[in-house]
Every structure is written in structure tokens, then in C-alpha cells.
CHARMM internal coordinates of N, CA and C (Angstrom, degrees):
IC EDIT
DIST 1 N 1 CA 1.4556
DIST 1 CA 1 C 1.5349
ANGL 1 N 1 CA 1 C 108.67
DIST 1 C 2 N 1.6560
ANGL 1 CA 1 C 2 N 110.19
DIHE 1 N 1 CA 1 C 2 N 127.67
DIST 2 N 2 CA 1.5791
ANGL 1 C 2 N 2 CA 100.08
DIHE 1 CA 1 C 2 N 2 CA 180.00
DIST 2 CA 2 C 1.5883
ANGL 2 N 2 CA 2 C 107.11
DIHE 1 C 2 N 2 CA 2 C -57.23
DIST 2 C 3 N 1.2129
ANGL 2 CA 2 C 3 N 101.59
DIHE 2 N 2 CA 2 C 3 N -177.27
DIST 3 N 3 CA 1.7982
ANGL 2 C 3 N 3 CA 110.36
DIHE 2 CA 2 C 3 N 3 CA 169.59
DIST 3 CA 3 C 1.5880
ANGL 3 N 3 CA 3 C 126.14
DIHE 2 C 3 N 3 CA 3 C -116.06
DIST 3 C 4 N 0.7732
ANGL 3 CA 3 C 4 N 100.16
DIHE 3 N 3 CA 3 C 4 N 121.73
DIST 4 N 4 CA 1.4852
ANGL 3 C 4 N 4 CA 96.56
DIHE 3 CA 3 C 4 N 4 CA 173.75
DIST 4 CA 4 C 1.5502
ANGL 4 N 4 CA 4 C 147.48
DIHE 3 C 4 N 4 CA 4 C -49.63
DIST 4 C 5 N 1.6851
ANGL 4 CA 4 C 5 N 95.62
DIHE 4 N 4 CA 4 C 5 N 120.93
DIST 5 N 5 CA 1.4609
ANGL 4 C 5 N 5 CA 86.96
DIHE 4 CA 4 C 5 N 5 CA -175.55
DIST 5 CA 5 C 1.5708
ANGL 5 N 5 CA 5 C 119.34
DIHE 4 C 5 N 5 CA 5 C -127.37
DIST 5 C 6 N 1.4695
ANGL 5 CA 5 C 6 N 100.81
DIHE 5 N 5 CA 5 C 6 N 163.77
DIST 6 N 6 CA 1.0674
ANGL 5 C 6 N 6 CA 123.57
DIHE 5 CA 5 C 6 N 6 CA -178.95
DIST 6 CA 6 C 1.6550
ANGL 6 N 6 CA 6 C 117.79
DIHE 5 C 6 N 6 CA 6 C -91.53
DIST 6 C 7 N 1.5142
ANGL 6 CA 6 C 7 N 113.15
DIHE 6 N 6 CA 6 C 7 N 103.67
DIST 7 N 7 CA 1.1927
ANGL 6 C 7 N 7 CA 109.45
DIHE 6 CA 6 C 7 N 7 CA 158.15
DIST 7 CA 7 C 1.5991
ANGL 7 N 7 CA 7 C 135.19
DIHE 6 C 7 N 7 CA 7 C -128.12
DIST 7 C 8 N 1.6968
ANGL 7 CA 7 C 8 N 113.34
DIHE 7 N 7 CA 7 C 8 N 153.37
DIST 8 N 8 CA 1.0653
ANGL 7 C 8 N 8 CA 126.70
DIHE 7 CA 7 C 8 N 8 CA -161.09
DIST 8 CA 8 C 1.4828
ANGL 8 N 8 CA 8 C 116.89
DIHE 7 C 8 N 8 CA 8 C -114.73
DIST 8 C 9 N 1.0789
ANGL 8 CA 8 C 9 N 121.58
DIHE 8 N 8 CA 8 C 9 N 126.41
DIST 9 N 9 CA 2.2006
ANGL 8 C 9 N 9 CA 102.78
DIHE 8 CA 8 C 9 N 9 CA 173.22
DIST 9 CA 9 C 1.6766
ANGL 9 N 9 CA 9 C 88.09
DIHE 8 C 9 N 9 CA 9 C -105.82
DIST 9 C 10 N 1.2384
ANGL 9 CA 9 C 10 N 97.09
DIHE 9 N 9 CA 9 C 10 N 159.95
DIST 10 N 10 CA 2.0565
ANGL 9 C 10 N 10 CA 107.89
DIHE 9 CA 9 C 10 N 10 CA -177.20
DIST 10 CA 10 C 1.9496
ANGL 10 N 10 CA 10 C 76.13
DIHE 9 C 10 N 10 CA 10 C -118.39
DIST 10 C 11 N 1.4411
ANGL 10 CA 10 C 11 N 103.99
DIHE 10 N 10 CA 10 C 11 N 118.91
DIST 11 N 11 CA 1.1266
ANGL 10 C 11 N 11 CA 134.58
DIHE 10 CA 10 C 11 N 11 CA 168.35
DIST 11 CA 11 C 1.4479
ANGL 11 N 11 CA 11 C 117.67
DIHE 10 C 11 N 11 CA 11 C -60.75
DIST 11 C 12 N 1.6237
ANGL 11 CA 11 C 12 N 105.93
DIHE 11 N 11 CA 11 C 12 N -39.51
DIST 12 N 12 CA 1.3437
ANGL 11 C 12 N 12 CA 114.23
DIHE 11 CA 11 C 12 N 12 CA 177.45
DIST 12 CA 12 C 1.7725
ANGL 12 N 12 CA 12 C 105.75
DIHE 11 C 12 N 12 CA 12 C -67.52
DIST 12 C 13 N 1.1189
ANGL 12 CA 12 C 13 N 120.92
DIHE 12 N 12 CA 12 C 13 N -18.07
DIST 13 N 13 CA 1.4941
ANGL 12 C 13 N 13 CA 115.81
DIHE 12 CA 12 C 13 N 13 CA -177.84
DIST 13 CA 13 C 1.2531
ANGL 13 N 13 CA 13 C 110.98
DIHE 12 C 13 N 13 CA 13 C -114.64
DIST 13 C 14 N 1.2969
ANGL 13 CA 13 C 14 N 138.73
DIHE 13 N 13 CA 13 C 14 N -29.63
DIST 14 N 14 CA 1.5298
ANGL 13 C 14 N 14 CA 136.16
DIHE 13 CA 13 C 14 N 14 CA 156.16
DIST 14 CA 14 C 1.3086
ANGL 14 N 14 CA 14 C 148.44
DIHE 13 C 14 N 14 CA 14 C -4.25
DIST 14 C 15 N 0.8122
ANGL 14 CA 14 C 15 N 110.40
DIHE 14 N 14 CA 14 C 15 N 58.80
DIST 15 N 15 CA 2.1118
ANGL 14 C 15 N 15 CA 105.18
DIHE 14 CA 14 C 15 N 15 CA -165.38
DIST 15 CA 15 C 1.2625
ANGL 15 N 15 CA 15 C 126.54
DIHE 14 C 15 N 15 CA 15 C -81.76
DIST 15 C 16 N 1.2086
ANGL 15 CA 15 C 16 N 108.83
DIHE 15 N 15 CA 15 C 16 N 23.93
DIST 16 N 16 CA 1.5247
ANGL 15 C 16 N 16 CA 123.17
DIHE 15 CA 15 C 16 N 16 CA -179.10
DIST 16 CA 16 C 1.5182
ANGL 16 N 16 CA 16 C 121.82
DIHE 15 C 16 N 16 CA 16 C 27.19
DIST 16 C 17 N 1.9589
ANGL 16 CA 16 C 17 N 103.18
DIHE 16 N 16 CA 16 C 17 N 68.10
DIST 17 N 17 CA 1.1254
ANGL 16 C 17 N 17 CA 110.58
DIHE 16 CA 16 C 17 N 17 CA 174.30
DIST 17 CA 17 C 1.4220
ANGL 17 N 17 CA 17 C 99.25
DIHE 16 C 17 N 17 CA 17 C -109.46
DIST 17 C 18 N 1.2694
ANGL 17 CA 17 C 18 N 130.11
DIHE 17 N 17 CA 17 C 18 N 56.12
DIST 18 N 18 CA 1.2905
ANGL 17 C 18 N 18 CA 159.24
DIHE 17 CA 17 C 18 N 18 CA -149.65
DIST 18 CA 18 C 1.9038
ANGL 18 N 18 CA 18 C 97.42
DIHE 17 C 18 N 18 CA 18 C -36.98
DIST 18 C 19 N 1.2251
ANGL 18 CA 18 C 19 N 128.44
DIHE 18 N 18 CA 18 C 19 N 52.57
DIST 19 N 19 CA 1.5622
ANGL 18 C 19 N 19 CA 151.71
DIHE 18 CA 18 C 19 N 19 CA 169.11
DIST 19 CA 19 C 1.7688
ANGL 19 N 19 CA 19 C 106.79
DIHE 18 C 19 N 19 CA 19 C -42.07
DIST 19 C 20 N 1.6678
ANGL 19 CA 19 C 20 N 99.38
DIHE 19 N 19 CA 19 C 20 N -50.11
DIST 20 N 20 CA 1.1005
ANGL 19 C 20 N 20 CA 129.88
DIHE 19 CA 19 C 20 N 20 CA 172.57
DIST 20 CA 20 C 1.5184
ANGL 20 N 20 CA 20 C 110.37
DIHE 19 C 20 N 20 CA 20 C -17.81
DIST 20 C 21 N 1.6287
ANGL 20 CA 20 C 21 N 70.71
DIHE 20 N 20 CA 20 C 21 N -88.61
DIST 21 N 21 CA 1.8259
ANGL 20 C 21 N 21 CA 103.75
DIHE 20 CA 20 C 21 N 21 CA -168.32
DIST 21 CA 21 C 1.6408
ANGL 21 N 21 CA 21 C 102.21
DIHE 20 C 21 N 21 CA 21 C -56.56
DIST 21 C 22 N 1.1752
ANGL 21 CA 21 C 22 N 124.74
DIHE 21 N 21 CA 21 C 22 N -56.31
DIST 22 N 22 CA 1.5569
ANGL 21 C 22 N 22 CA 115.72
DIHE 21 CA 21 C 22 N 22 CA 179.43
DIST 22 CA 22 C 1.7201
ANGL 22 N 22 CA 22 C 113.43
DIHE 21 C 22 N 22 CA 22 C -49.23
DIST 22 C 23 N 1.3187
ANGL 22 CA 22 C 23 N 125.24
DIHE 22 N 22 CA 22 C 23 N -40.09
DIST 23 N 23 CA 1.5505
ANGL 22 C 23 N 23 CA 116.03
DIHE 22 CA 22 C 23 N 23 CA -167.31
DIST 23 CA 23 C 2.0695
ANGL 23 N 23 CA 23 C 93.78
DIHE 22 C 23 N 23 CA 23 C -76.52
DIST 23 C 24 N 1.6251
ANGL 23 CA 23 C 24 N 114.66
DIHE 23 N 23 CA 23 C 24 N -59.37
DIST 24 N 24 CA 1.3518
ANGL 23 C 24 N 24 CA 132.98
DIHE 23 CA 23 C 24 N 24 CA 164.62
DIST 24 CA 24 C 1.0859
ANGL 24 N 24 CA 24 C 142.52
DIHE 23 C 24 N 24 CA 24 C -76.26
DIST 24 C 25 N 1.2593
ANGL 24 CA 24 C 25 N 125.28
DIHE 24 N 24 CA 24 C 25 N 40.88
DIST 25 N 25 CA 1.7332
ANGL 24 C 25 N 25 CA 123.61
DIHE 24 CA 24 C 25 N 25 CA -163.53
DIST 25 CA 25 C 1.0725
ANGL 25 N 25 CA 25 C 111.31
DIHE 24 C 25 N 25 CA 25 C -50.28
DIST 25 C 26 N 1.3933
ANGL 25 CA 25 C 26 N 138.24
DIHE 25 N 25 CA 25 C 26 N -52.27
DIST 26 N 26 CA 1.5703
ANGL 25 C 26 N 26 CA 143.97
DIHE 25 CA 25 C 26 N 26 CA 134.33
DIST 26 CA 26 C 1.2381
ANGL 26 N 26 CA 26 C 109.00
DIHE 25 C 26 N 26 CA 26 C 21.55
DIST 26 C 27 N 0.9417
ANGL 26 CA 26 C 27 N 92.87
DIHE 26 N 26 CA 26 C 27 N -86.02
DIST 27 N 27 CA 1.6641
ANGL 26 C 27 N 27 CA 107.49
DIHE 26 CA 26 C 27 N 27 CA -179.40
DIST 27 CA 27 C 1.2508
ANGL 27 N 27 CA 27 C 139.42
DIHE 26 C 27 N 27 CA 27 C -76.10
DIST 27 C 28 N 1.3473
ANGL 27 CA 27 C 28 N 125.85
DIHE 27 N 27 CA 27 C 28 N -37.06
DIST 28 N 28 CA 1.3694
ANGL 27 C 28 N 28 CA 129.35
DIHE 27 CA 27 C 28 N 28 CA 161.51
DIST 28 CA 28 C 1.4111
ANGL 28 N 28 CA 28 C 119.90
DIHE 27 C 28 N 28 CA 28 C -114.83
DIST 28 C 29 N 1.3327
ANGL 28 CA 28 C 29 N 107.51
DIHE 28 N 28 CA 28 C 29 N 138.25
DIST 29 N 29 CA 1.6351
ANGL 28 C 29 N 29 CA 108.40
DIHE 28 CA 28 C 29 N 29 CA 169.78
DIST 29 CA 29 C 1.7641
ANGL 29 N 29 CA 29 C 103.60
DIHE 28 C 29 N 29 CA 29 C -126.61
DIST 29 C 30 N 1.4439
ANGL 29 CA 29 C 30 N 103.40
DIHE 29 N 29 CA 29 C 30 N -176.58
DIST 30 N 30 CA 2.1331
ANGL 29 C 30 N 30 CA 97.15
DIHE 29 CA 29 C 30 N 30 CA -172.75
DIST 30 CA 30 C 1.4762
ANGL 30 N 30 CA 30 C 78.95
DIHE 29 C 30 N 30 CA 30 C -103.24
DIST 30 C 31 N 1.4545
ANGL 30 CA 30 C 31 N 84.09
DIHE 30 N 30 CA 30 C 31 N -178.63
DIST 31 N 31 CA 1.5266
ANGL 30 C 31 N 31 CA 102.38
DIHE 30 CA 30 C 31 N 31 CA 179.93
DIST 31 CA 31 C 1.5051
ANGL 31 N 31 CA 31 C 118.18
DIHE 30 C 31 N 31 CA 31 C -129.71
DIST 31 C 32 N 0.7890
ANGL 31 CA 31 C 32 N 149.73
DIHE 31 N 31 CA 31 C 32 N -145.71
DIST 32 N 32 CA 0.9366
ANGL 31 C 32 N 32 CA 133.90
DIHE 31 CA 31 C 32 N 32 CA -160.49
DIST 32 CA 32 C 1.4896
ANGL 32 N 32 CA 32 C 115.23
DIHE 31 C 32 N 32 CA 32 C -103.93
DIST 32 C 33 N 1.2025
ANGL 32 CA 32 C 33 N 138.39
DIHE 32 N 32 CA 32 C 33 N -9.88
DIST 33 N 33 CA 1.3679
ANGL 32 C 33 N 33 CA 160.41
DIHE 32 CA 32 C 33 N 33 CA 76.23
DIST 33 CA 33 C 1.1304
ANGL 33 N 33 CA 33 C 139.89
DIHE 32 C 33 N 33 CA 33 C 25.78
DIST 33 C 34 N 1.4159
ANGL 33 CA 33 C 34 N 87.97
DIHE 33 N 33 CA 33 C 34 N -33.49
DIST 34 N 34 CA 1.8815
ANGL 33 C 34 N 34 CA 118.49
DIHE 33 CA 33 C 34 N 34 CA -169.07
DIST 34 CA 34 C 0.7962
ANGL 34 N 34 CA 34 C 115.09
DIHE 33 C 34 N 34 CA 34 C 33.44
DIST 34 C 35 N 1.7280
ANGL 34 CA 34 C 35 N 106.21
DIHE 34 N 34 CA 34 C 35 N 66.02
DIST 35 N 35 CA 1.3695
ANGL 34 C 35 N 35 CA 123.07
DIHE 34 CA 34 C 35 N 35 CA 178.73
DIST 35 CA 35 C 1.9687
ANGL 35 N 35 CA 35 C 91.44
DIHE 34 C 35 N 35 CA 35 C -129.99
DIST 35 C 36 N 1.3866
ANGL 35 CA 35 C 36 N 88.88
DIHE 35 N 35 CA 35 C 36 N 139.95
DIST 36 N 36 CA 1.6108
ANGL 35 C 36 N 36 CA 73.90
DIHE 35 CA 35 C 36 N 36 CA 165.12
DIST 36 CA 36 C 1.4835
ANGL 36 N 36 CA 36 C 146.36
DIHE 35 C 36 N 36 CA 36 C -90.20
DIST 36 C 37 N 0.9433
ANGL 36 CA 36 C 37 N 143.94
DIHE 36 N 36 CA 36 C 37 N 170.19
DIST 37 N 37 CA 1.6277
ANGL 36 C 37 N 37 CA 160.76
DIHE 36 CA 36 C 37 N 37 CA -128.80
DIST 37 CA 37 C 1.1592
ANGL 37 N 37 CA 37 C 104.65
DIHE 36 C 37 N 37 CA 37 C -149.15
DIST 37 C 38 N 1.5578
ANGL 37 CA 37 C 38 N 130.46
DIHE 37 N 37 CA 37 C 38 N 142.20
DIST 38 N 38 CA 1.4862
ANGL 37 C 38 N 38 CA 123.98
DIHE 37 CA 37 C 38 N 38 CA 138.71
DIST 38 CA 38 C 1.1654
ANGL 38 N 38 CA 38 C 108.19
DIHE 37 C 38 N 38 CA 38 C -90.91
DIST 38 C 39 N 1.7521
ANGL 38 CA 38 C 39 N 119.16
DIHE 38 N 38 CA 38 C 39 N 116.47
DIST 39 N 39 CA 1.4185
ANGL 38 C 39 N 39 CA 115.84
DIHE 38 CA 38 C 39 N 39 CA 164.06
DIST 39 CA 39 C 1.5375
ANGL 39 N 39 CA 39 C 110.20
DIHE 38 C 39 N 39 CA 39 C -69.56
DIST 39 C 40 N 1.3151
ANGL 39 CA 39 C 40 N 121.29
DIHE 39 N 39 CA 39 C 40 N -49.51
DIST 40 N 40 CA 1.5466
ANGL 39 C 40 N 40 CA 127.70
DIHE 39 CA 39 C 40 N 40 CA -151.06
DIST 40 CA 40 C 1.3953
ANGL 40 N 40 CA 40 C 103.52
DIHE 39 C 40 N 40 CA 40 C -123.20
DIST 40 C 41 N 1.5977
ANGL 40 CA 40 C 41 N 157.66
DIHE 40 N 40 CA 40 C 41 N 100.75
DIST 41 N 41 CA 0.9572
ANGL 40 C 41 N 41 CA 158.36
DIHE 40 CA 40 C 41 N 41 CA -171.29
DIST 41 CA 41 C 1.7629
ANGL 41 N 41 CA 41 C 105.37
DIHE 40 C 41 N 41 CA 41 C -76.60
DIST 41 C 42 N 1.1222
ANGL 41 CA 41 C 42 N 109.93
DIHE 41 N 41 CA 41 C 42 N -43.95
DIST 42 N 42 CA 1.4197
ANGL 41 C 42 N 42 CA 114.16
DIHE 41 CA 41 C 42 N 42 CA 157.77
DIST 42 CA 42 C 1.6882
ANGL 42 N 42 CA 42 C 136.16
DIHE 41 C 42 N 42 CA 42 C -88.92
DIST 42 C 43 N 1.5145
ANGL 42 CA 42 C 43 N 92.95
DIHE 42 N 42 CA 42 C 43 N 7.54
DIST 43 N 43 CA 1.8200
ANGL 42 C 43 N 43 CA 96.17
DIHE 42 CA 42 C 43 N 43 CA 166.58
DIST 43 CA 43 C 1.6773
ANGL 43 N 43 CA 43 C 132.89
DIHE 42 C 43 N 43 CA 43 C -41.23
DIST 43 C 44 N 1.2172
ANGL 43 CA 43 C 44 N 96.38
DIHE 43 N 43 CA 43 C 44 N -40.55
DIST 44 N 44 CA 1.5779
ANGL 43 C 44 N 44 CA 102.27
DIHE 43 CA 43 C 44 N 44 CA -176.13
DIST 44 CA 44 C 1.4870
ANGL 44 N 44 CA 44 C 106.99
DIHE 43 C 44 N 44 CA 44 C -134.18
DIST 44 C 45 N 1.1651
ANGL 44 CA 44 C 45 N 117.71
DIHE 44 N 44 CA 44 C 45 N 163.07
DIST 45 N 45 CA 1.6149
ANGL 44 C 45 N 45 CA 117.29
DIHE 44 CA 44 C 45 N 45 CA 172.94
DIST 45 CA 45 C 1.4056
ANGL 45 N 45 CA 45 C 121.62
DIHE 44 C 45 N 45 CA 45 C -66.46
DIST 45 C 46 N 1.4763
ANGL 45 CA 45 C 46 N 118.54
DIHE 45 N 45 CA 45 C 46 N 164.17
DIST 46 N 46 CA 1.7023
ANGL 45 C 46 N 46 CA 123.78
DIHE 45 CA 45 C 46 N 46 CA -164.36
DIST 46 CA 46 C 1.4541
ANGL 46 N 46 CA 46 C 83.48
DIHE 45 C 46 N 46 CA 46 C -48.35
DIST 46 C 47 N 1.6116
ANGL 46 CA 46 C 47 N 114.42
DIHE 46 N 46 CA 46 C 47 N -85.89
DIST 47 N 47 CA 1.1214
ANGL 46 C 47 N 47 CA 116.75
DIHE 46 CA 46 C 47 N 47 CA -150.02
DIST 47 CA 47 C 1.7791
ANGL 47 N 47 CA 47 C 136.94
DIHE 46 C 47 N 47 CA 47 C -29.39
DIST 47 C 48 N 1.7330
ANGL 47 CA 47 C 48 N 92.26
DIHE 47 N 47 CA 47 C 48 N -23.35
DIST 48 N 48 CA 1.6607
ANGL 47 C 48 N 48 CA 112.80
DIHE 47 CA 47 C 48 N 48 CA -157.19
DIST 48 CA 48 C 1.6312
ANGL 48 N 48 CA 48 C 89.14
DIHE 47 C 48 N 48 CA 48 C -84.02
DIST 48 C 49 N 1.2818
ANGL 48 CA 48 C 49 N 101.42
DIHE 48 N 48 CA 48 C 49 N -54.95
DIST 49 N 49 CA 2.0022
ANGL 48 C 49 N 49 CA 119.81
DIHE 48 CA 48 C 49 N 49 CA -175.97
DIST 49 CA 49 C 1.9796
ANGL 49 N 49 CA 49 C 98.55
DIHE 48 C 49 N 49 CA 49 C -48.12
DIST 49 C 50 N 1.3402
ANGL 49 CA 49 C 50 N 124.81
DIHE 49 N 49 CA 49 C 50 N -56.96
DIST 50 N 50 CA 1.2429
ANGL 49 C 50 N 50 CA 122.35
DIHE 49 CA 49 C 50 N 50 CA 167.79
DIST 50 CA 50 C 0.9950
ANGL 50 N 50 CA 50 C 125.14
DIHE 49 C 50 N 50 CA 50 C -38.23
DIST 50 C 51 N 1.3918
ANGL 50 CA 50 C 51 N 117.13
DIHE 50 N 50 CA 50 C 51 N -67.18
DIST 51 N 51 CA 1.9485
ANGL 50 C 51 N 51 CA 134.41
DIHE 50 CA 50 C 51 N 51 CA 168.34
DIST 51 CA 51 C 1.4887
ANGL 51 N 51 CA 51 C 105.53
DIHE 50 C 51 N 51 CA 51 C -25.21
DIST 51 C 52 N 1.3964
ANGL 51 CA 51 C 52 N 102.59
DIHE 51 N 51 CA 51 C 52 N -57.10
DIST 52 N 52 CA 1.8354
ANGL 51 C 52 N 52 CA 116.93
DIHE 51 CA 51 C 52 N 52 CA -159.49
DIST 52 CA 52 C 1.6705
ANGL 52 N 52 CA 52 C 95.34
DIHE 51 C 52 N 52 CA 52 C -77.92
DIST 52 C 53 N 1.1735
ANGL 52 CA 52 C 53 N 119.43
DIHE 52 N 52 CA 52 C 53 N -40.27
DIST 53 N 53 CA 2.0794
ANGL 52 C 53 N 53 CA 113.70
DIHE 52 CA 52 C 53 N 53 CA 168.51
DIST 53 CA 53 C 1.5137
ANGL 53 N 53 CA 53 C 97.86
DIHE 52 C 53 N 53 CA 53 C -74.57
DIST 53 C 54 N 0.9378
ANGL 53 CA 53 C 54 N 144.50
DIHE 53 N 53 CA 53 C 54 N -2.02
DIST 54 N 54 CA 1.2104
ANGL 53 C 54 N 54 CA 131.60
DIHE 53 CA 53 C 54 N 54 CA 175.08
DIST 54 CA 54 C 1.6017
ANGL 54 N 54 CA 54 C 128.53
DIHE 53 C 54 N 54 CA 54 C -101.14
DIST 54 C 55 N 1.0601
ANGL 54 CA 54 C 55 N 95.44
DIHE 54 N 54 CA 54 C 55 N -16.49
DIST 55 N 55 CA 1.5138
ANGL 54 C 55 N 55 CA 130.22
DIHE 54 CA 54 C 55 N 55 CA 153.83
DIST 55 CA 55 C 1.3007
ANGL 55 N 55 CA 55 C 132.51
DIHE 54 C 55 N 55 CA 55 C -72.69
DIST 55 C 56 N 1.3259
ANGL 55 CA 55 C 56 N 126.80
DIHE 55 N 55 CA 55 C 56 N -40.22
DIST 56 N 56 CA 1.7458
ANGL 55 C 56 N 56 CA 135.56
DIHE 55 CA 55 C 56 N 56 CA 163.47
DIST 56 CA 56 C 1.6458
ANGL 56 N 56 CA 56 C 93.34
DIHE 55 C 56 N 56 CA 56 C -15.79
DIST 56 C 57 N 0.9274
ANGL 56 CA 56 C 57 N 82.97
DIHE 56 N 56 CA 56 C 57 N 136.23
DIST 57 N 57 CA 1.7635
ANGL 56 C 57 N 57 CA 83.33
DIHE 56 CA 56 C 57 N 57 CA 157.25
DIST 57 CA 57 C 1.6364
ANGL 57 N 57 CA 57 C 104.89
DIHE 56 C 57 N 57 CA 57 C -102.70
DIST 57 C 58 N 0.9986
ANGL 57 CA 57 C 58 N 131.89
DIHE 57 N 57 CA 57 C 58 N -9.18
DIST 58 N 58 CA 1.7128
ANGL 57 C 58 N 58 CA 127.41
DIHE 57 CA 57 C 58 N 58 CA 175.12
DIST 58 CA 58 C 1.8870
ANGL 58 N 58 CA 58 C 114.79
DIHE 57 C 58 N 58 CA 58 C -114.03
DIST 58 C 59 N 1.5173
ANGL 58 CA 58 C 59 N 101.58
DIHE 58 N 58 CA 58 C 59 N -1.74
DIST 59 N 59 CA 1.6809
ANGL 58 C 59 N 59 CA 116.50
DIHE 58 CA 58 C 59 N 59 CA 171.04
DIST 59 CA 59 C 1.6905
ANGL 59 N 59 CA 59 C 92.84
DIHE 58 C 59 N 59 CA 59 C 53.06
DIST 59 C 60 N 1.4237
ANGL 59 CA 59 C 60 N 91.88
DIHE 59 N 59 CA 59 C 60 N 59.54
DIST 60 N 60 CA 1.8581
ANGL 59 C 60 N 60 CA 93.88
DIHE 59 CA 59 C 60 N 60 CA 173.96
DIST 60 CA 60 C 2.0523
ANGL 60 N 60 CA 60 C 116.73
DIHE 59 C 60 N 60 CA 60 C -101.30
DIST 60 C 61 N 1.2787
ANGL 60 CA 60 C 61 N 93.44
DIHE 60 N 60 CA 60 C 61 N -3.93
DIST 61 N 61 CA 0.8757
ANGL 60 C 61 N 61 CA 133.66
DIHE 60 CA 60 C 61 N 61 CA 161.97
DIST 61 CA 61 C 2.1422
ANGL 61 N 61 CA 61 C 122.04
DIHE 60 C 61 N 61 CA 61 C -69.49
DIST 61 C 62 N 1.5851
ANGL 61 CA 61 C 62 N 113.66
DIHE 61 N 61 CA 61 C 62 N 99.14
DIST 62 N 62 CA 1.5865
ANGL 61 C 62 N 62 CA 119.74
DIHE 61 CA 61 C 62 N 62 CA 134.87
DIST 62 CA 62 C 1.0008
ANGL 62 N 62 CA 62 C 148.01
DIHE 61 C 62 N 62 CA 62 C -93.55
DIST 62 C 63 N 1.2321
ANGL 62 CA 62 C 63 N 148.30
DIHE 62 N 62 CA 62 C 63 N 133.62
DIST 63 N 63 CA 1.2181
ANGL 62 C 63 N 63 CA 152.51
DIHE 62 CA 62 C 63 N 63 CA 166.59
DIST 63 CA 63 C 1.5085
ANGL 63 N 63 CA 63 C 119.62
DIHE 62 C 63 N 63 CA 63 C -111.20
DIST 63 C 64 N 1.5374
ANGL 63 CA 63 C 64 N 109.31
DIHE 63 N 63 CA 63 C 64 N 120.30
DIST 64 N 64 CA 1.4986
ANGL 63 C 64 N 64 CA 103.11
DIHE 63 CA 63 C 64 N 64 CA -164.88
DIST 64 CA 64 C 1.9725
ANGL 64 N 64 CA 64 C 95.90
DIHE 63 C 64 N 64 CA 64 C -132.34
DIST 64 C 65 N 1.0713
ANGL 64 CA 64 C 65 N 116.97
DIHE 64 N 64 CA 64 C 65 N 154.92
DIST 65 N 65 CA 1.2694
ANGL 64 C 65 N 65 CA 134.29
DIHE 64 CA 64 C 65 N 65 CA 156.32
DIST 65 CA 65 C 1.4841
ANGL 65 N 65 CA 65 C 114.54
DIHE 64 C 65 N 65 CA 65 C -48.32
DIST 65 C 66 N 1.5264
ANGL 65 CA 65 C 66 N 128.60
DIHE 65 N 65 CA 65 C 66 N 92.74
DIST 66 N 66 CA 1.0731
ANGL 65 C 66 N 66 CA 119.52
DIHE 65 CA 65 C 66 N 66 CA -161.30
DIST 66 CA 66 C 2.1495
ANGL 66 N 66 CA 66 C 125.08
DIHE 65 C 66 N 66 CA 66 C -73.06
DIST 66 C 67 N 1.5161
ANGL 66 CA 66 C 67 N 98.96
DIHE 66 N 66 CA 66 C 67 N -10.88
DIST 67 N 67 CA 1.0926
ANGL 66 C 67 N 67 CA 121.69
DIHE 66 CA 66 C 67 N 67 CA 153.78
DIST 67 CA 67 C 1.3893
ANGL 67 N 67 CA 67 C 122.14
DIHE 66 C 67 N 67 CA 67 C -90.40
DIST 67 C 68 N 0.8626
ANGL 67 CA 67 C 68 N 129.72
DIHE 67 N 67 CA 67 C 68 N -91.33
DIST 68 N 68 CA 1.8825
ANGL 67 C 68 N 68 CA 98.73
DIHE 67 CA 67 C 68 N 68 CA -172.01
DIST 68 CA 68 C 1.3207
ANGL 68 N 68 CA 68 C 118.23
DIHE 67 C 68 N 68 CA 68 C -98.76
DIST 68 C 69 N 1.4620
ANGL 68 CA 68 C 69 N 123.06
DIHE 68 N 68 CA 68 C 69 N 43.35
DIST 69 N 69 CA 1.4374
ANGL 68 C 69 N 69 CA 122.49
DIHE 68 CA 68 C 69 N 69 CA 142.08
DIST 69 CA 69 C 1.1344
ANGL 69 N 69 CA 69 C 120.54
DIHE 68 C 69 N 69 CA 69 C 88.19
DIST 69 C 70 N 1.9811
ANGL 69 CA 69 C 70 N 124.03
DIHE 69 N 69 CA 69 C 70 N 2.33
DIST 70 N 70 CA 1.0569
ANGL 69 C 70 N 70 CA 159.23
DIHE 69 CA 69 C 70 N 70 CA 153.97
DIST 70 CA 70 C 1.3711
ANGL 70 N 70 CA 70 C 112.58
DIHE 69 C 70 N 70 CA 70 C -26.85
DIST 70 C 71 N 1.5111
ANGL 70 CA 70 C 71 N 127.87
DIHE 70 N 70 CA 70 C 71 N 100.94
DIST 71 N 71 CA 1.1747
ANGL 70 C 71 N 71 CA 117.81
DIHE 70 CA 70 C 71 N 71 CA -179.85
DIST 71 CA 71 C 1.5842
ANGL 71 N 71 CA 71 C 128.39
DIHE 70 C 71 N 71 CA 71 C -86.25
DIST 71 C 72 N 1.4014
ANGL 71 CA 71 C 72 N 131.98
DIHE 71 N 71 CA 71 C 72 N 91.12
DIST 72 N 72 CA 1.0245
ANGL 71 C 72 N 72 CA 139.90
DIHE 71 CA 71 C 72 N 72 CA -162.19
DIST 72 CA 72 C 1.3640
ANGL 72 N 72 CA 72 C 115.44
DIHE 71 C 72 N 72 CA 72 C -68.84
DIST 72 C 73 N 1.2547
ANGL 72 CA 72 C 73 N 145.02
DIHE 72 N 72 CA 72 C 73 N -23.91
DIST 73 N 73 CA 1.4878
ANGL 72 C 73 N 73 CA 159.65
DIHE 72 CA 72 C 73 N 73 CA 122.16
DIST 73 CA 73 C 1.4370
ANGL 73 N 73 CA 73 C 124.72
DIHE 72 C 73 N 73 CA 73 C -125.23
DIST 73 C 74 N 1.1391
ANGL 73 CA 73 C 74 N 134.27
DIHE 73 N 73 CA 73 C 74 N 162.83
DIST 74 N 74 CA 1.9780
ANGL 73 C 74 N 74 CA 110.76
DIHE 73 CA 73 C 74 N 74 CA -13.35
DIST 74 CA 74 C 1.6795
ANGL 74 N 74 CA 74 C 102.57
DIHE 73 C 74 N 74 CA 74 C -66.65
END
COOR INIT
IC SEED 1 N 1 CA 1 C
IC BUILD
């Protein structure tokens, strides 16, 4: 069973070059702001959700282990 995660965008750093949404559509959409959102924390698989935070160009983007608090990026 995958594991659950926890993700966060820091709004204060966000520039809605929506990187996100192209690697994870699943998972993130913008908002109205055109900043992005996690709609679906389980939309896409770990690996895909990583790719797409790894991609930010401003790493506004976390991804954490939603059980023990494991920070999976950055």
C-alpha cells in the first residue's frame, strides 16, 4: 500500500508557473491566484508528486510522509 502524504505549497513563494500541475495534474490545480493548490494528495503516485516538487522553479513546494513526518522533499 503506497503511504501517505502530506503536501504543502508556501504561498509566500509561489509564482504560479504551474510546473506542478503539468508533471501531477492529479494532484495540483491553480487557484484562483494562479497559484497552486493540492486538490488530491493521493492523485498521482509518490514518485510523480516528487518529480512535480522537484520541478518548482522557486521549491515552493513540500512533500512529507504523512505518518511519521518524514520529509520527502526538499
Amino acid at each position: 500500500m503506497p503511504r501517505q502524504l502530506k503536501i504543502t505549497v508556501d504561498y509566500n513563494v509561489c509564482v504560479g508557473n504551474a510546473m506542478c500541475e503539468t508533471f501531477a495534474e492529479n494532484t495540483f490545480g491553480l487557484n484562483d491566484d494562479r497559484q497552486s493548490y493540492v486538490k488530491d494528495a493521493a492523485g498521482d503516485p509518490e514518485d510523480t508528486v516528487i518529480e512535480a516538487a522537484e520541478n518548482c522553479p522557486v521549491t515552493a513546494i513540500t512533500v512529507e510522509d504523512a505518518e511519521t513526518g518524514e520529509i520527502l522533499f526538499p
